[in-house]
N, C-alpha and C positions, 0 to 999 in steps of 0.2 A: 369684425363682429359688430352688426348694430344692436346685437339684442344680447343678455348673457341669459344662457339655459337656467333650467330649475337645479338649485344647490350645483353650481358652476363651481369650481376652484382652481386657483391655475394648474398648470403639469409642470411647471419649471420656475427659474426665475425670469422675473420680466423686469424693465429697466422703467423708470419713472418715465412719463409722457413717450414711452414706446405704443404703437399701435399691435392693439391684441386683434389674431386671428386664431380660429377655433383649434387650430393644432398646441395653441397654449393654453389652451381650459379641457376637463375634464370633469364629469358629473361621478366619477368614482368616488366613494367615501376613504375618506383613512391617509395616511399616508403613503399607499399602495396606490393609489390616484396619481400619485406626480412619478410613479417610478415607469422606467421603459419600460416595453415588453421584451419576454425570458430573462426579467429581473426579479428578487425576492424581497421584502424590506425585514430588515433584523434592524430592532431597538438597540440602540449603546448607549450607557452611561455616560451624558456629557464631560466631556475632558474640560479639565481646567480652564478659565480665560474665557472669552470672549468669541473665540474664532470661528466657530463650527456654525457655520453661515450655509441655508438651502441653495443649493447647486455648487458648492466645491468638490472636489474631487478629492478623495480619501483612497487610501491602503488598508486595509485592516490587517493587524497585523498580531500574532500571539506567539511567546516560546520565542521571539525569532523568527519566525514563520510566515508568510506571507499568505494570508489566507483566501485574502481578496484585490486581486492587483486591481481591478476596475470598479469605484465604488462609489456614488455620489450621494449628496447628504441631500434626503427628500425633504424633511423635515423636521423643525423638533419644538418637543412640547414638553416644560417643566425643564426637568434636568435630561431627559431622554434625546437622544439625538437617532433620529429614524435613516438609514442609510439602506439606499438598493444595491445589491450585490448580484450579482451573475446567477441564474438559478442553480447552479451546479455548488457555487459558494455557499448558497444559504447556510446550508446545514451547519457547516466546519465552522462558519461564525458565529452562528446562535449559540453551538455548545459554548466556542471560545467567553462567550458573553457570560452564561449560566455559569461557569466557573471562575469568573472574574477575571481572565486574563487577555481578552482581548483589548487590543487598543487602534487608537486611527493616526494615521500617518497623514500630515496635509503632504500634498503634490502640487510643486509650485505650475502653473499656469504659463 
C-alpha cells in the first residue's frame, strides 16, 4: 500500500515495521471493520487483567456451554471487549451477554 484510503483502519493485527497491503485495511466503520466475513461482532464486558489483546482467539463460553468455539477479539474500547463470532453464534452470545453470563476462554496459540 503506497497510499491509505479515506478513514482506512486495519482488519486485523499487524506486527510493528511489517509491510501493510490492502487485504490488512478496511474503510468499514466499527468494529465490524476488522471481523471476517459470515462473522457477527457481540460487545463483552472486559474480563479481568490485561489480556484481551485484538486478534487472540477466544471461546465464549456460558452455563458451561460452549457458545462459540471460533471467536477472535476485533476490538476493544473502554472496558468493552468487541469479539467476531460465527453468524450462526451471534445470537446465543449476545443473549449470554444481556444476562451477564457469558465469559471468554483464551485459547492457547
Amino acid at each position: 500500500v503506497s497510499e491509505l484510503p479515506a478513514r482506512a483502519r486495519l482488519h486485523h493485527r499487524v506486527g510493528a515495521g511489517e509491510i501493510l497491503v490492502a487485504e490488512d485495511l478496511t474503510a468499514a466503520p466499527g468494529p465490524a471493520g476488522r471481523a471476517p466475513a459470515g462473522s457477527v461482532v457481540v460487545g463483552l464486558a472486559a474480563p479481568d487483567g490485561d489480556g484481551a489483546e485484538i486478534g487472540l482467539a477466544v471461546r465464549i463460553v456460558a452455563d458451561g456451554i460452549v457458545l462459540a468455539h471460533d471467536a477472535t477479539i476485533v476490538d476493544r474500547i473502554g472496558t468493552t471487549v468487541f469479539v467476531a463470532v460465527p453468524a450462526r453464534d451471534g445470537p446465543a452470545v449476545a443473549a449470554a451477554e444481556r444476562t451477564g453470563t457469558a465469559s471468554m476462554i483464551f485459547v492457547p496459540s
